[in-house]
C-alpha positions in Angstrom: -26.4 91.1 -2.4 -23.6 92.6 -4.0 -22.2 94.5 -1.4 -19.2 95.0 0.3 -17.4 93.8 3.9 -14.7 95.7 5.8 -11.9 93.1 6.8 -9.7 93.6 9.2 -6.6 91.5 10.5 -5.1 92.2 13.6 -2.2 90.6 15.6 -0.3 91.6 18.5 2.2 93.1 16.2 -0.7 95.7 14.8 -3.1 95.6 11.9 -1.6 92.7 9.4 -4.2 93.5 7.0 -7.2 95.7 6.0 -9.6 95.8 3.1 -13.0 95.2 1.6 -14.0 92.3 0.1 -17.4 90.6 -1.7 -16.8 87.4 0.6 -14.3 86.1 2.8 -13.6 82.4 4.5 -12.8 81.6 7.7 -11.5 78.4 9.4 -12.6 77.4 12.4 -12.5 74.5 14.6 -15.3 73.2 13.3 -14.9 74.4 9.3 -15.2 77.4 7.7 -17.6 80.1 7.9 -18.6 81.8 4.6 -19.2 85.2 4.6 -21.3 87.4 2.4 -22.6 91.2 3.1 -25.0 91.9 5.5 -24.2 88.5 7.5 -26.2 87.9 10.6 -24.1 89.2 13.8 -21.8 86.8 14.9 -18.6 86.2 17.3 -16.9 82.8 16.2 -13.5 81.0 17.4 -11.2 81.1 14.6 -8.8 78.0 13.7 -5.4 77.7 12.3 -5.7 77.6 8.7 -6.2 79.9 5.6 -8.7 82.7 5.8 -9.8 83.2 2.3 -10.6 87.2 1.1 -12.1 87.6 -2.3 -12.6 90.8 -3.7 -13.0 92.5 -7.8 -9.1 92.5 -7.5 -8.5 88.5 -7.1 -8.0 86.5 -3.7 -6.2 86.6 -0.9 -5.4 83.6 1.4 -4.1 84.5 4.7 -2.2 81.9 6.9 -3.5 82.7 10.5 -3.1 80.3 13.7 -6.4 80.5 15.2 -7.8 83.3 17.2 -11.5 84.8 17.4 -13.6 87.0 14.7 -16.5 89.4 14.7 -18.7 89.7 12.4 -21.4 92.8 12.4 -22.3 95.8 10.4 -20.4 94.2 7.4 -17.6 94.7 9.8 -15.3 91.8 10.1 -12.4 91.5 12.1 -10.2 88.8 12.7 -7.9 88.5 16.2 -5.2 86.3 16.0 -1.4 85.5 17.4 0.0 85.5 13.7 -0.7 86.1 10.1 0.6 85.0 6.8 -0.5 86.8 3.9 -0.1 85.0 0.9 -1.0 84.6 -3.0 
């Protein structure tokens, strides 16, 4: 435990954001998905909502509108039509 997870963002604009974090939240259809380092592989659908990203500098939410995400290799990375990054 302890370790860290490459996030990445992406829209159809370009990368909205990128950075590691110690865990990070996403909404799906169904609820969200906690992630922690060294996660299990896993390709998920992603729902409208607030992605959460925490890291040693504070949180992040991130408004996005659904999409897909991987998850491998604490690689994450989110697809999506639009992003929001907020407070």
């Amino acid at each position: 435990m302890g370790g860290r997870i490459h996030l990445k963002v992406i829209t159809p604009e370009g990368t909205a954001l990128e950075e590691n974090a110690d865990y990070i939240r996403i909404p799906t259809p169904e609820g969200s998905v906690g992630i922690l380092a060294d996660h299990a592989p896993m390709l998920c659908a992603v729902g409208e909502g607030k992605l959460k990203c925490r890291s040693e500098e504070g949180e992040r939410l991130i408004y996005v509108s659904g999409g897909v995400a991987s998850v491998e290799n604490n690689e994450v990375t989110v697809l999506t039509e639009e992003a929001q990054i907020g407070e």
